[in-house]
Steps between C-alpha positions, in 0.01 A plus 500: 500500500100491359414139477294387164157541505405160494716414866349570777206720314184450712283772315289226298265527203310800438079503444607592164764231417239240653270624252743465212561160588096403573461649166754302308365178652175585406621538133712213522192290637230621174806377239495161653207417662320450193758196365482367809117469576453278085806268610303260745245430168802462298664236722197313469511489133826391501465232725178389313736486192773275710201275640411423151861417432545258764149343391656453173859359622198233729342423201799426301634291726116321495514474164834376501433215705131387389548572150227789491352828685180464743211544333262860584327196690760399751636874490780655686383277803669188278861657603397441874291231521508177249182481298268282495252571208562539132869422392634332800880529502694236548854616635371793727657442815574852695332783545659773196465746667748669834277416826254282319294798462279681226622909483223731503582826284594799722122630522408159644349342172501157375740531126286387251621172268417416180650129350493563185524845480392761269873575494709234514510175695347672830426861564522584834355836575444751791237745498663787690428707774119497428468125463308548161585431127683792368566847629745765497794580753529296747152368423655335154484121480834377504576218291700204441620487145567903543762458761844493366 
């Protein structure tokens, strides 16, 4: 009785088979390479959008217990440290912020604050990848009162 091929065959892979499979992985490699290469800039923006969230849910909670925002003055830094110029508040009494420290956007720059803003209440903004006003890509400020 002839056992299947795949029992007990010890023939292996042919140069040309090898090829065929070398090839296909090559193929396989240019269709996904390229989405994979933009995603580490895209995570960035992302988590420059959820930073700005959780600087908002901070301030909130500042507001909530002093009765107003930090002014452009005092800045972000008024979430981690109580101020002591301008508008002093009077029931600050934690840090706002997880690990009583202020986030840096993913391309290591300071957010930029602005109590009032042009905006709203406060605009909170992050320049991007290129750590200048405007841009487009991943170079495009993102911004506070865009983020849904």
């Amino acid at each position: 009785m002839k056992k299947p091929a795949f029992i007990g065959d010890c023939r292996g892979l042919t140069l040309i088979e090898i090829m065929i499979v070398v090839v296909i992985l090559g193929i396989l490699a240019l269709a996904v390479i390229p989405n994979v290469i933009d995603r580490p800039d895209e995570a960035r923006q992302i988590k420059a959008q959820s930073d700005i969230k959780s600087l908002e849910t901070a301030l909130r909670l500042f507001k909530l217990d002093n009765g107003f925002y930090p002014t452009t003055d005092q800045g972000l830094q008024a979430l981690v440290v109580k101020p002591t110029t301008g508008k002093i508040p009077k029931k600050w009494n934690k840090p706002y912020l997880d690990k009583g420290k202020l986030p840096k956007d993913p391309w290591g720059n300071e957010f930029i604050y602005l109590s009032p803003g042009l905006h709203g209440d406060y605009d909170i903004i992050c320049y991007g990848a290129d750590g200048v006003p405007g841009g487009e890509s991943f170079d495009k400020d993102i911004n506070s009162w865009e983020i849904e």
